[in-house]
PLY file of the C-alpha trace (Angstrom):
ply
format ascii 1.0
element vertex 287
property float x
property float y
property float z
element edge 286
property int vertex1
property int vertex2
end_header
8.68 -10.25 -55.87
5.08 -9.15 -55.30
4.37 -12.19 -52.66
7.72 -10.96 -50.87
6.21 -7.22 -50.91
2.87 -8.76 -50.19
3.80 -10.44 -47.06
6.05 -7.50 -44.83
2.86 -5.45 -45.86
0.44 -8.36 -43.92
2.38 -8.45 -40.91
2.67 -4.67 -40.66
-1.13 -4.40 -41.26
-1.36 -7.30 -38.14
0.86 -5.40 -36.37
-1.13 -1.97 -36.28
-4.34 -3.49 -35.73
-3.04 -5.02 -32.73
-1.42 -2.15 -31.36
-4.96 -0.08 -31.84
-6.22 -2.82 -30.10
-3.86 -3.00 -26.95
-4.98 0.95 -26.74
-8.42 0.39 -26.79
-8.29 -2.29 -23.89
-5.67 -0.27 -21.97
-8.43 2.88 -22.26
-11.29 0.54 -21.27
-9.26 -0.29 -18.19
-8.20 2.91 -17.88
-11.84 4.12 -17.59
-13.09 1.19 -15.50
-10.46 2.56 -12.58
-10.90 6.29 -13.33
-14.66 6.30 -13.19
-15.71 5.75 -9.75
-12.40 8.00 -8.51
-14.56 10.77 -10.79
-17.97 9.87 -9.12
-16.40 9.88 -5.92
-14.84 13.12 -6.35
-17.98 14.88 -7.78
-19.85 13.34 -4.98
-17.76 15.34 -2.49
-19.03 18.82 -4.25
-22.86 18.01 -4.77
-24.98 18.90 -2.15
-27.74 16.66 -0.39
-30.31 17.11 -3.31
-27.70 16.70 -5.98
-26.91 13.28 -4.81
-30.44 11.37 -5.52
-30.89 13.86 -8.83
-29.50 13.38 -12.00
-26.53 10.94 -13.17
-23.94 9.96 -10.88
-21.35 11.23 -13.29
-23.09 14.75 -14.04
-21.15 17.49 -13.10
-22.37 19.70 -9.60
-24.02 22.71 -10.44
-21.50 24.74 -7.94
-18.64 23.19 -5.53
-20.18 22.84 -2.49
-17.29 22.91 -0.25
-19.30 22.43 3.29
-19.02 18.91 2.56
-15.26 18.81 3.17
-15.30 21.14 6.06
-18.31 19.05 7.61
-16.21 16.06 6.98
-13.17 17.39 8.66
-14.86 18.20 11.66
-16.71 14.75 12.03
-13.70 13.01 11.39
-11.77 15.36 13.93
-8.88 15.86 11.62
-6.41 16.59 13.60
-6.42 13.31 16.00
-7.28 10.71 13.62
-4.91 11.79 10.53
-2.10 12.11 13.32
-3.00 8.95 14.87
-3.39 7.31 10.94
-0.20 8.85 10.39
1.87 7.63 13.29
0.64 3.63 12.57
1.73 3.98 9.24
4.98 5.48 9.53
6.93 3.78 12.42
4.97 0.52 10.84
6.31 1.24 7.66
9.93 1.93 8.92
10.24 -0.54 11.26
8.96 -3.07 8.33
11.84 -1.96 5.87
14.33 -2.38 8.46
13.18 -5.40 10.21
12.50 -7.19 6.28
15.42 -5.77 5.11
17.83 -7.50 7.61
15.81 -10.50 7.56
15.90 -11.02 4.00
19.80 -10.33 3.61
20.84 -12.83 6.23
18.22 -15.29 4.25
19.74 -14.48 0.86
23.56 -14.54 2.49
23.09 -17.73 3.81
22.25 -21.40 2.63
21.50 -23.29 6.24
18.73 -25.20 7.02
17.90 -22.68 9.49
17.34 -19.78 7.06
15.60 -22.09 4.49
13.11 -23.08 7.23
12.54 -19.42 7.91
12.20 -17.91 4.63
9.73 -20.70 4.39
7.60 -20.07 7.88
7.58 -16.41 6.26
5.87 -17.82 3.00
3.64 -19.84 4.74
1.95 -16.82 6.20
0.85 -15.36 3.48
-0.93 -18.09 2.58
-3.34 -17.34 5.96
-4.78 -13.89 5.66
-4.64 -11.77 8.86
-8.20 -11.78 9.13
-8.59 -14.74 9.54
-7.18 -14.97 12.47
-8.75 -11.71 14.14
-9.99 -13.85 17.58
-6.31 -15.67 18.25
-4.90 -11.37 17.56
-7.27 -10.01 19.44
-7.02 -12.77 22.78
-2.87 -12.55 22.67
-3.21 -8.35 22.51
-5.68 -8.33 25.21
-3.79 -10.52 26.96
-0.66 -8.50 27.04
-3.04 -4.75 27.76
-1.93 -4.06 24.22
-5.99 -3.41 23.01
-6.50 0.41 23.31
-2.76 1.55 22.92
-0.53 2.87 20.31
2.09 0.63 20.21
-0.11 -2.14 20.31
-1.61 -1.21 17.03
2.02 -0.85 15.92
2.75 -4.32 17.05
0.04 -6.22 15.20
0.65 -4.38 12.13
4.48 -5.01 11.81
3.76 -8.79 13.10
1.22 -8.94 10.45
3.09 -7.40 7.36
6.65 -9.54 7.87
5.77 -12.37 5.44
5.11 -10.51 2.76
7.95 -7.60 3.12
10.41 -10.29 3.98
9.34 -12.61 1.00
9.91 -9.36 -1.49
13.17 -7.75 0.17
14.15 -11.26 -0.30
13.04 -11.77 -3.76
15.08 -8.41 -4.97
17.92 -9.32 -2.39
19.19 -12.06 -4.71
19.39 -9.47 -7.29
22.58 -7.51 -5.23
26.07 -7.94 -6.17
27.67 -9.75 -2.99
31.20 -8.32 -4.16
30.65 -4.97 -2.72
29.78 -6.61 0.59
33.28 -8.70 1.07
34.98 -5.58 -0.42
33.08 -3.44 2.55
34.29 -6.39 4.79
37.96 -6.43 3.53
38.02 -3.23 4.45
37.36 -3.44 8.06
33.26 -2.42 7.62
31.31 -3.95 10.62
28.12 -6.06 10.20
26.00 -3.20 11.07
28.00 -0.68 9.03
27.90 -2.97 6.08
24.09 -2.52 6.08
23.46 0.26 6.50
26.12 1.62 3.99
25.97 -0.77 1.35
22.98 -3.13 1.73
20.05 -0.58 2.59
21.23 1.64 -0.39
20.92 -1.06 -3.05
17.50 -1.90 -1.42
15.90 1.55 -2.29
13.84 0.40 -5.21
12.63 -2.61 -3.08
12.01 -0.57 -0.07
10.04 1.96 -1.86
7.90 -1.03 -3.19
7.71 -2.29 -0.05
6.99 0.89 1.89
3.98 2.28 -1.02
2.43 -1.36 -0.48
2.23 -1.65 3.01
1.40 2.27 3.28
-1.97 1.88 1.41
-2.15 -1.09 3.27
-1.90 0.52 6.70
-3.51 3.87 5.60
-6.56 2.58 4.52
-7.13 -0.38 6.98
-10.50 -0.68 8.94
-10.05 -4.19 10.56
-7.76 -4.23 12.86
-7.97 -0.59 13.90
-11.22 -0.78 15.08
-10.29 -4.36 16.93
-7.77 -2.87 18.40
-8.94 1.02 19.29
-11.95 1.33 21.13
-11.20 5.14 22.47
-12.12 8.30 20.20
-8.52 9.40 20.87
-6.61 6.59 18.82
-8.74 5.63 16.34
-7.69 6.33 12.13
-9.48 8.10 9.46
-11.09 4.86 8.05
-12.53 3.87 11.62
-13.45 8.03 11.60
-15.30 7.88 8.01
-17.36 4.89 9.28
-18.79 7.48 11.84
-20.42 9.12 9.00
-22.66 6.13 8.29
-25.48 5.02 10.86
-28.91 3.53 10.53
-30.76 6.75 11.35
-28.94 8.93 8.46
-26.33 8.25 5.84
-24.38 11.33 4.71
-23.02 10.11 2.08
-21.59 13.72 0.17
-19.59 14.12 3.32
-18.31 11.12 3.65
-17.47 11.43 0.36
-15.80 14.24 0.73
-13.68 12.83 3.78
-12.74 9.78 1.35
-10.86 12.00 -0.90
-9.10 13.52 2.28
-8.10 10.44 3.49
-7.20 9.17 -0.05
-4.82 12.46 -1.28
-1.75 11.47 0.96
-0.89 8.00 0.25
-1.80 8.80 -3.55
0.79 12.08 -2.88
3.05 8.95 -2.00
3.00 6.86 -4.24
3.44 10.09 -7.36
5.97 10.46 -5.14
7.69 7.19 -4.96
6.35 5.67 -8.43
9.95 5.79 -9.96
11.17 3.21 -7.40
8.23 1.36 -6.69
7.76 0.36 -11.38
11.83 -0.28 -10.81
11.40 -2.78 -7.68
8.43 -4.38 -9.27
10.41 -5.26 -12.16
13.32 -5.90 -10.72
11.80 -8.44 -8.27
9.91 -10.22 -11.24
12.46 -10.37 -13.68
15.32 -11.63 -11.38
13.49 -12.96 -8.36
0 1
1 2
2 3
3 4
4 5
5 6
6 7
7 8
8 9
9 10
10 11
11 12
12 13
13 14
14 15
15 16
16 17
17 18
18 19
19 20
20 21
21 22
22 23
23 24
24 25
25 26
26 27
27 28
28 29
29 30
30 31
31 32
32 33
33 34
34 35
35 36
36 37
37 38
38 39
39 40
40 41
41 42
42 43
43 44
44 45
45 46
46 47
47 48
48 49
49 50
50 51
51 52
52 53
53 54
54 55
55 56
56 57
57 58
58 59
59 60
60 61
61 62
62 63
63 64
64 65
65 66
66 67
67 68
68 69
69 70
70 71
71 72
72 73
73 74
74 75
75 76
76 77
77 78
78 79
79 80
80 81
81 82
82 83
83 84
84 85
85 86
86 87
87 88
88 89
89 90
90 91
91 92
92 93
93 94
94 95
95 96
96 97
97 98
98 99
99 100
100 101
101 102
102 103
103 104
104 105
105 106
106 107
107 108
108 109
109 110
110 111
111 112
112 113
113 114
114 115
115 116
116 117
117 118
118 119
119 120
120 121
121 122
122 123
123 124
124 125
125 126
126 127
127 128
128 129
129 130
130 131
131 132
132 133
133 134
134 135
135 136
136 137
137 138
138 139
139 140
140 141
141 142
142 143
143 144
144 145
145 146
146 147
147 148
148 149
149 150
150 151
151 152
152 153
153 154
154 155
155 156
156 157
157 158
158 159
159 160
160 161
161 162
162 163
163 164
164 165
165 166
166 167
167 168
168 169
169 170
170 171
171 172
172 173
173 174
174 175
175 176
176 177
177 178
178 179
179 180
180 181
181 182
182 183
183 184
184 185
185 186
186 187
187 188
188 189
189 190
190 191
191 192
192 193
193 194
194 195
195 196
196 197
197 198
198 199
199 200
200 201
201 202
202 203
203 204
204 205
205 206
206 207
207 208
208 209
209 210
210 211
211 212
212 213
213 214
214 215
215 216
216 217
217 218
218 219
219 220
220 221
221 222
222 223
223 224
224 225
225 226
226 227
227 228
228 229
229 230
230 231
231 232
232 233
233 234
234 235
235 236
236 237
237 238
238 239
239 240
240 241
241 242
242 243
243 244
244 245
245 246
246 247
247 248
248 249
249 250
250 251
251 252
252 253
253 254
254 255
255 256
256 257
257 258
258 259
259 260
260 261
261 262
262 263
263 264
264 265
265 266
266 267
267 268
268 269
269 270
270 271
271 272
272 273
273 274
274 275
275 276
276 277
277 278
278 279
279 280
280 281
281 282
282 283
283 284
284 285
285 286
């Protein structure tokens, strides 16, 4: 009797310690993300003197809040978040859409043909877009799309199809195709079928899918300043670089315009989290 009590006790005891254990490594992780956001956002309240005094997580004596409205004036606000905005959004939409359809004719159908293309869309992920900057940059010079909107639209949808195809896919086998052929038996079209029955089972996947390829977009450098040139179309991460030269480095106000540029995808994704932990698990459970 006392090796039977004995032995529940153990594995409780086991059990415990390894759950205070899981905390403390979830906090230390915690803490390893959550610092430099907290340096980063003290940063943006210290003034110039503040920044080479003192530890880099000590609190500013008084928020200094020059810094962001020096920041929003070098980074002309108003022109690069609309400009930052507009690649992201029709990038974004026409992403979910375009993936979307892809990935339910891919999951609807076993041909050769759609098994070679679900495959071609695999293969390039494996080759990272930078990579390939001077083949991008010849074919959009080539067709006058350097210096344009749309052409910075262009190369970001062509870039981000493997991977939104290869998850809209992935959660795509996960839909019931019974409410399709019902859809059908009742007369639905091929577009109306979509749009009324497919996209609406898709919403966790597309909110993955769309708070991926956001912060993606958002926070690109690379091919927005490849492709923008002109003070008129360039983004808020091409406009933050402006804050850096090898004369002076203001480094509180660029600071500062991190943390603008950073609040509205984070506003997206608090936004969006509900969908984007369901399609995650979803996709990896099922997939």
């Amino acid at each position: 009797m006392r090796s039977a009590h004995k032995k529940p006790t153990r594995t409780k005891i086991r059990s415990i310690i390894g759950h205070i254990l899981s905390q403390i490594a979830m906090i230390i992780v915690a803490a390893a993300f959550i610092l430099p956001v907290l340096i980063v956002v003290g940063y943006s309240f210290k003034t110039k003197k503040e920044l080479y005094v003192g530890s880099p997580l000590a609190l500013p004596h008084h928020f200094d809040w020059s810094n962001y409205a020096y920041a929003i004036y070098r980074l002309n606000i108003g022109t690069s978040f609309f400009n930052t905005l507009l690649y992201t959004s029709v990038s974004v939409f026409a992403l979910a859409i375009l993936a979307g359809a892809a990935s339910w004719a891919i999951a609807r159908n076993r041909g050769k043909f759609f098994k070679f293309s679900y495959i071609y869309f695999i293969v390039g992920i494996l080759i990272p877009y930078q990579a390939l900057f001077l083949p991008i940059y010849v074919v959009g010079y080539t067709l006058h799309l350097t210096n344009t909107a749309y052409g910075v639209i262009l190369m970001y949808i062509a870039t981000g199809m493997s991977f939104s195809v290869f998850l809209m896919t992935s959660f795509m086998s996960t839909v019931p195709v019974e409410l399709e052929e019902a859809a059908r038996i009742d007369g639905s079209s091929l577009y109306r079928t979509f749009f009324s029955i497919v996209v609406p089972l898709l919403r966790p996947a597309m909110a993955t899918l769309i708070i991926m390829e956001s912060f993606l977009i958002w926070n690109d450098y690379l091919m927005a300043s490849l492709y923008v040139s002109t003070g008129g179309l360039r983004t808020l991460t091409v406009a933050i670089q402006s804050l850096f030269s090898q004369q002076t480095n203001d480094y509180t106000s660029a600071m500062a315009a991190i943390v603008i540029a950073v609040l509205p995808i984070a506003i997206l994704f608090i936004v969006l989290q509900r969908y984007f932990v369901k399609g995650m698990t979803v996709g990896a459970v099922k997939g």
